[in-house]
Every structure is written in C-alpha cells, then in structure tokens.
C-alpha positions in Angstrom: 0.0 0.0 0.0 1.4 3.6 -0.7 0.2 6.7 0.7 1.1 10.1 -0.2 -1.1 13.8 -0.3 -1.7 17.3 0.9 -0.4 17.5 3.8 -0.7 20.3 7.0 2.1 21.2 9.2 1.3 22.4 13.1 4.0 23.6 15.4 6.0 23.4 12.5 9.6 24.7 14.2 11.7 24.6 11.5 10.5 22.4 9.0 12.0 18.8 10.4 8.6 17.1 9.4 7.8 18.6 6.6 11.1 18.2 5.2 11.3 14.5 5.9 7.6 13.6 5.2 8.2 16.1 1.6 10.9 13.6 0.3 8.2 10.8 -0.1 6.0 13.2 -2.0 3.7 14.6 0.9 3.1 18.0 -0.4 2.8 20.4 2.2 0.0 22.9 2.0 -0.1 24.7 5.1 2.2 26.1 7.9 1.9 26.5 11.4 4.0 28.6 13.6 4.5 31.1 16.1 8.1 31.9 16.7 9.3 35.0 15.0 13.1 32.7 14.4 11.1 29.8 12.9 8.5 31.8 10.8 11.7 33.1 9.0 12.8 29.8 8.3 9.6 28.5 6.9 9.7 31.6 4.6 12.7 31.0 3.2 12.7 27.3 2.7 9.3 26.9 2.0 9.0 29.9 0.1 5.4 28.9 -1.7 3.6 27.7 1.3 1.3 29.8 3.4 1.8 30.3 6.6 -0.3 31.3 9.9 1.2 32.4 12.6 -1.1 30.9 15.9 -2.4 27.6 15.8 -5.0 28.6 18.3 -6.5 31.3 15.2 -6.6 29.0 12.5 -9.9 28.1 12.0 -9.8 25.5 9.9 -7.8 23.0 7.5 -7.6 23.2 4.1 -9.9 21.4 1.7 -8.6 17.7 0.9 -5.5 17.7 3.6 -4.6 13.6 4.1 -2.4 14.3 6.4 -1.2 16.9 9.7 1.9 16.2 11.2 2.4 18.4 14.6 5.8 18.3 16.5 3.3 20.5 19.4 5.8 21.7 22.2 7.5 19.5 24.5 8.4 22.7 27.0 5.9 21.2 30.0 6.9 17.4 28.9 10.5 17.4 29.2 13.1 16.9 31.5 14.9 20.1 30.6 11.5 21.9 30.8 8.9 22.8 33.4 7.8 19.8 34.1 4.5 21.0 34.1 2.3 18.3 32.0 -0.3 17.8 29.3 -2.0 20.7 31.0 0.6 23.6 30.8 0.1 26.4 28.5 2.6 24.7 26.0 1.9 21.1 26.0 -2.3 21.8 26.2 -2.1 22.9 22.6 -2.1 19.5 21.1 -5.9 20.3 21.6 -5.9 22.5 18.4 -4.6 19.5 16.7 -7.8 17.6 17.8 -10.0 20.9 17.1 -8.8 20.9 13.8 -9.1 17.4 12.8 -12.9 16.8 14.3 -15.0 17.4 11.0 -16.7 14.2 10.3 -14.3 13.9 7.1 -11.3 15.1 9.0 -7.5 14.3 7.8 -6.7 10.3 6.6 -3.1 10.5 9.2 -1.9 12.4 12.1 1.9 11.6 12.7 2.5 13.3 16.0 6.2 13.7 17.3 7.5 14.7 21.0 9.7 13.8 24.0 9.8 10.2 25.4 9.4 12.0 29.1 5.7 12.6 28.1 5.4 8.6 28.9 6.1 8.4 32.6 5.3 12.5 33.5 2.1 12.3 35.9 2.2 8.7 35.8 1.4 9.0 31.5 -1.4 11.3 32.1 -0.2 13.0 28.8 -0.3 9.9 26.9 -3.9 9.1 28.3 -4.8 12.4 27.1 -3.8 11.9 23.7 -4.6 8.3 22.9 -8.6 9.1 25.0 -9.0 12.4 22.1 -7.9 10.2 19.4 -10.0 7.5 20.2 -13.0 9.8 20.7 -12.0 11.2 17.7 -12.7 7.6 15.8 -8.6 7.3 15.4 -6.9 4.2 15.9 -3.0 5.4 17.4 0.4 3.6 17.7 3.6 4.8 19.2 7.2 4.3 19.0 9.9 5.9 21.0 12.6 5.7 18.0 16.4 6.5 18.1 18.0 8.9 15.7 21.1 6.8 15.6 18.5 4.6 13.7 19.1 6.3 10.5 23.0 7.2 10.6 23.1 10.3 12.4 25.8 9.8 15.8 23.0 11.5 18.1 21.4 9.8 20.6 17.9 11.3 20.5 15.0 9.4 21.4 11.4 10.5 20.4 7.9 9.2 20.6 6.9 8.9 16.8 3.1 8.5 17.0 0.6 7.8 14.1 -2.9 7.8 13.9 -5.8 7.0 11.4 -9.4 6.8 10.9 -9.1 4.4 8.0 -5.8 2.8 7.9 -4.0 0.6 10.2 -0.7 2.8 11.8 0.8 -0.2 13.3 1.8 -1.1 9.4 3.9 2.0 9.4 6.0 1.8 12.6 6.0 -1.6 13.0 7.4 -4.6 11.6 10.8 -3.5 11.4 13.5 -4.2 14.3 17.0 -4.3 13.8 17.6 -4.2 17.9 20.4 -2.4 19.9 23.7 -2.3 17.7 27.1 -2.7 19.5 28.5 0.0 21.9 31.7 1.5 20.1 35.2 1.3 22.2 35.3 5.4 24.2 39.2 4.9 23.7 38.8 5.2 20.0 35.9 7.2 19.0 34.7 10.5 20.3 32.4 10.6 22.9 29.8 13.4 23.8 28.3 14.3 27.2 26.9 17.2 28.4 29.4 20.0 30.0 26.7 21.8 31.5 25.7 18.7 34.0 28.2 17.1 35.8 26.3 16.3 39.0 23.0 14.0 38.6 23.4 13.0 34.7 26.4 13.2 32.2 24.8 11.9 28.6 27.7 9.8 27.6 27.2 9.2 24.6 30.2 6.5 22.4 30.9 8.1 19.0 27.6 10.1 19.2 26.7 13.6 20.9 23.3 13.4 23.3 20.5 14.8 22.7 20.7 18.3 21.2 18.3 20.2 23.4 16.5 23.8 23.6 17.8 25.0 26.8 20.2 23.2 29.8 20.2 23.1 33.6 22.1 26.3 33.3 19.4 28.1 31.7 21.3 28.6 28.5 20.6 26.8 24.6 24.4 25.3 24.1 25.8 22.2 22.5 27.2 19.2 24.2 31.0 19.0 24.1 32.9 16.3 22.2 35.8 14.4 24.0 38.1 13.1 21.3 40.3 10.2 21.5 43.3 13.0 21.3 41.7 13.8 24.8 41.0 17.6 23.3 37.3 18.6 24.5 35.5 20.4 22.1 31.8 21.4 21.1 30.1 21.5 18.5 29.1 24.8 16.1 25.4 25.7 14.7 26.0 24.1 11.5 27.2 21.0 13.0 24.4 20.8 15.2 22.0 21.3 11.9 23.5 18.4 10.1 23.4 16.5 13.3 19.8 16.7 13.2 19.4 16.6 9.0 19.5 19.4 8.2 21.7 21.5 5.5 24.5 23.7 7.2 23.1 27.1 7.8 19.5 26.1 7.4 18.6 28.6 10.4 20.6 31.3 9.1 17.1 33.2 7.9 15.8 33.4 12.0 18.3 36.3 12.1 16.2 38.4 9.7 13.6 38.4 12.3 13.4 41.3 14.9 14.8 40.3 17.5 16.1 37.3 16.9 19.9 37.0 17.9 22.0 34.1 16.7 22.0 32.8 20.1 18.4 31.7 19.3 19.3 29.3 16.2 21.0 27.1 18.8 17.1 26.8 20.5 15.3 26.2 17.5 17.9 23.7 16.4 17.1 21.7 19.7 13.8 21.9 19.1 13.5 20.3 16.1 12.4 17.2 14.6 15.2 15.0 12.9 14.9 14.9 9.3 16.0 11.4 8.7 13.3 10.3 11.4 10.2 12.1 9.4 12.2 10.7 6.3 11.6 7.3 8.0 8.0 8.0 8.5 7.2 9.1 5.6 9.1 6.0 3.9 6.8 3.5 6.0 3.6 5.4 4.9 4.2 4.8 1.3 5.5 1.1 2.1 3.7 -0.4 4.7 4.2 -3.7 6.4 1.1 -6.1 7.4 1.5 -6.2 10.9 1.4 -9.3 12.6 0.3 -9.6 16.7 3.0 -11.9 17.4 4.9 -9.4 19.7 2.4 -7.9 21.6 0.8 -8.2 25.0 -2.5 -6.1 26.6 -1.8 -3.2 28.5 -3.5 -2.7 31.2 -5.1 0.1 33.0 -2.6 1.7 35.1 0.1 0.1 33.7 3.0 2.2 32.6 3.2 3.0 29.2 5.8 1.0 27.2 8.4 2.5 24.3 5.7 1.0 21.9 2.2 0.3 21.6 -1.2 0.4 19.6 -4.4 1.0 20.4 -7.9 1.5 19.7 -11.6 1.5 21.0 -10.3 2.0 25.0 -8.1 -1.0 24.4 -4.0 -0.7 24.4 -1.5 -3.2 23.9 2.2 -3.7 24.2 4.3 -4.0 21.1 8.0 -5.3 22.1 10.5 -4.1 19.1 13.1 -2.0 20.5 14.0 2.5 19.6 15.8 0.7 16.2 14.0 0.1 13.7 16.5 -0.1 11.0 20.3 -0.2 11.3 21.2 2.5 8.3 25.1 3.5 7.7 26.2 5.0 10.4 28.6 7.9 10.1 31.4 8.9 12.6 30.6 12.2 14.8 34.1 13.0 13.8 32.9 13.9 10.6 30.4 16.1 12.3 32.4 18.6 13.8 33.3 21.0 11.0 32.7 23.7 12.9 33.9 22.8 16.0 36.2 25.0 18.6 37.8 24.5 21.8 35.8 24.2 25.3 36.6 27.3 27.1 38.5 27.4 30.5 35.3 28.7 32.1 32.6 26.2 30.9 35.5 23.4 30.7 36.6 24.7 34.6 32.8 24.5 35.9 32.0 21.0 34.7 35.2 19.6 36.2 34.2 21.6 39.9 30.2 19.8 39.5 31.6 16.8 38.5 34.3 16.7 41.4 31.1 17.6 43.9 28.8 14.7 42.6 28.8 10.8 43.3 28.6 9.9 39.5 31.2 7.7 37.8 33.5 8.4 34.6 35.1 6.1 32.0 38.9 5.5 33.0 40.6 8.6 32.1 38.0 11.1 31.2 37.9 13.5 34.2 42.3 13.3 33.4 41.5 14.4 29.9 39.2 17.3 31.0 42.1 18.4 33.5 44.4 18.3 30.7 42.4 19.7 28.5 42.1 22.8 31.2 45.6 23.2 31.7 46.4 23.9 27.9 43.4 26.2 28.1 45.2 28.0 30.8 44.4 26.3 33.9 40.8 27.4 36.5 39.9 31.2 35.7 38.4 33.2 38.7 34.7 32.5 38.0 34.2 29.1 36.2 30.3 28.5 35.0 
C-alpha cells in the first residue's frame, strides 16, 4: 500500500517534518507557527507555502488535507522543561490538533512527534490524554519511541513517533521493522559526547555520538554538548554542526536572524527543538511502504500500567508491542565527521563541569575527568569564576 497527499504542518519549528515527510512526495500545503526565528525559516525554505502564525486562530484546514503532522511543544513534557504536564500552557495545545481534525471527514493521518518523558510524567497522564481524544475522535494510534542513531546520524535522540488513522492501520507503518540495539563502540577510540553543563546527577555519555541536542540546559542557557576526542581535546560542537546533526543542510537557520529580534543565540534553541529529518524521512518512507502487521509481539496493556516505548491501540483497548528505539540499522557515520565547525571548550565552561563533576557521586570512563584536567591546563588552567 502507498500513501502520499496534501499534507498540514502544526508547530512546525523549522520544518523537520515537513522536510522528511516532503521527500516521499507529501506536499505540504499549510504552515503553522509562532516563533518569530522559525517563521523566517519556513519563509525562506518553503517559500510557496502559506503560513499562519497561531495555531489557536486558524480556523480550519484546508480542503482535501490527508495528512497533519504536529511536533506541538514539549516545554511542559520534558526533562529540561517545566515539568508541568499535558495541562501547561505549552503542551495543552495539542488540543488545536484535535479541534482541527474533528469534522466528520477530517484528515486520513496524524503523525504526532515529542519527547519520550511525556510517557512516565504524571504517571502517563499526557499519553492518556492523547490516545482518549484520538480515540473519541474515531482514530486508531500507535507509538514508538525511536532512536535517531536509527538512521545514521551519531546523536542519541529518542522520540515518541506516533501515528494515527481513521481508516488505515498505523501499526503497518511503525511496525514490523527491528534491527535491535547495535554494538556499543570502544570510548578509547571514538569521540564521545556528554553534556558540559551537568556534571552532577546526569552526564549523557554518549560512544561516537553527541546526546541529545536540546532547547535550553540546567544552566538556563541553549548550548551544544562538548565532544571528547580520543586526542583527549574537548571540544563542542558549532550551529551548522548541530544542523547536520539533526538533518539538516548547514546554515538552514541562518534566515531566524532576519527576524526582529532574533539574535544568533536563538538558532541554537530552535535547532534543539526540532524534529530529525531522517526520522520524518523514516515515517514518511513507511507510509508509502507499509508492512502487514502481525500480533505476534504484543501483549495487553492494562489500566494503570506504565506506558511501554511501543504500543497500539484502539476503541479504550491498548496493547504492548516489544521491538526495540531501532528500527532499522542504516550506515552509520562517525561524529568525527560532524564537527566541521567545531572550537575548543573554554577554561570557564571546561573549569565549571570539572568543579560539579568533582562535587557529585557519579562515575567516569577510566581517564575522562584526566583528559578534562588536561584539557584545562592547555586552556590556561581554572579562571576566577568558572560556570
């Protein structure tokens, strides 16, 4: 079966769906989206699409759209956000999506994209929410938290990919496929990424692959991870890295600047907050070449279990699908050819990790905290107010 139409972006960021889902012939009709940075984007790489500027104004969808896809925001859903639920003023607006798709002959898809968090935050409530107003909404639903190392790109980011229909079965499109967990890569030999802004409760080691680019960090700031490479340099990543590390061509954000306002600084946020390319790629891939699904590896889920990293469901009944965040094994490419762009961790951000990491309980590969000494003495040893 193929699949492939007019499609509707909500929340569309800076075009990670749209992108992915365009390369399988989804035409995109529509655009969402409020942020000033973004809406420059969109204008410039989609420069013959429409776009509206607040989700909760649009009145309706266009005539004959088969398909919204809606990365809605993951502020109150995330760990690195507030925490706040399905019901904070960010994460409530995947209502619109439901307002908008409610007419009796209402889109053919919903692929829906967000942060894995959203599982166990209030004990699932926000997954309850979502699957209860799909399923009043005549939807059947499946989920998948998926891997972006998946599809080649060395950064571990894990999203819930969810699709929904009202006449097709969306457990043909994200199931079916599972290539399992790969083979950790030896830390003495590739790069390996963590986060230099924790140190204290989390690290995000990450073998030959930078963790999850994010919109913000415990210090308040949008930065990259930094890189440890087997020379024992540290360095981080620059914006156009961080593009191509989530699909994107280098410079892609460089319109946001053109907005009033908007600093460079701010590219770094909306790069975070993106949806990988090669995932909606992946999507849009398995909508036009669907597999039959088979219920050999599932189980029911039951009320008040905890949601799993896959499942289907339909008509107030769930069930657990076991195939693992790796759906495919594609060619996986070295973060050393990532880093382009790259410079030096400072003495101040390099200094402040090493001072959180000393103060914490967690524990380091052999040799890493030596390598970020070292790495601070050729930067000129502990300046007087490390970050």
């Amino acid at each position: 079966m193929t699949s492939s139409g007019n499609m509707v972006g909500l929340f569309a960021g800076i075009g990670g769906l749209e992108l992915g889902l365009g390369e399988n012939g989804w035409n995109t009709e529509l655009l969402c989206e409020v942020d000033p940075g973004a809406q420059a984007v969109l204008r410039a790489r989609f420069p013959d699409v429409p776009l509206h500027p607040d989700v909760t104004q649009l009145r309706s969808l266009p005539q004959g759209t088969e398909l919204v896809a809606a990365g809605f925001p993951c502020q109150d859903l995330s760990q690195a956000g507030r925490t706040a639920g399905i019901t904070g003023t960010k994460s409530s607006l995947v209502d619109e999506v439901f307002r908008l798709v409610r007419r009796k002959n209402g889109p053919r898809w919903l692929v829906i994209e967000n942060v894995p968090f959203m599982l166990q935050l209030g004990r699932g409530a926000a997954m309850r929410h979502i699957t209860d107003a799909l399923e009043d909404l005549g939807y059947a639903w499946a989920y998948r938290v998926v891997d972006a190392r998946a599809f080649g790109l060395p950064q571990r980011r894990n999203r819930v990919l969810m699709v929904a229909s009202r006449t097709d079965d969306p457990r043909a499109v994200l199931f079916g496929q599972d290539a399992g967990l790969p083979v950790d890569g030896n830390p003495d030999l590739h790069p390996c990424g963590f986060y230099w802004t924790e140190g204290v409760r989390g690290l995000g080691w990450a073998v030959n692959a930078v963790p999850t680019l994010k919109g913000g960090s415990t210090l308040g700031i949008a930065s990259p991870p930094a890189v440890r490479l087997p020379s024992g340099e540290i360095v981080t990543p620059g914006l156009t890295d961080a593009e191509r590390l989530q699909g994107f061509d280098p410079d892609w954000t460089a319109p946001a600047t053109q907005a009033v306002g908007v600093r460079t600084g701010h590219r770094w946020r909306l790069v975070g907050n993106a949806v990988s390319v090669r995932m909606a790629t992946w999507v849009g891939h398995r909508l036009s070449h669907q597999i039959d699904y088979t219920s050999d590896h599932e189980t029911p889920l039951e009320p008040g279990d905890a949601w799993p990293t896959a499942a289907w469901g339909a008509h107030r009944k769930a069930f657990r699908v076991h195939e693992s965040q790796w759906p495919v094994h594609e060619p996986y490419e070295d973060l050393g050819g990532f880093l382009d762009d790259a410079r030096l961790l400072s003495a101040r951000a390099t200094a402040g990790f090493l001072r959180r990491a000393r103060s914490g309980n967690l524990r380091f590969v052999p040799g890493f905290l030596d390598d970020v000494e070292n790495h601070l003495d050729r930067m000129g040893g502990f300046p007087q107010a490390a970050a």
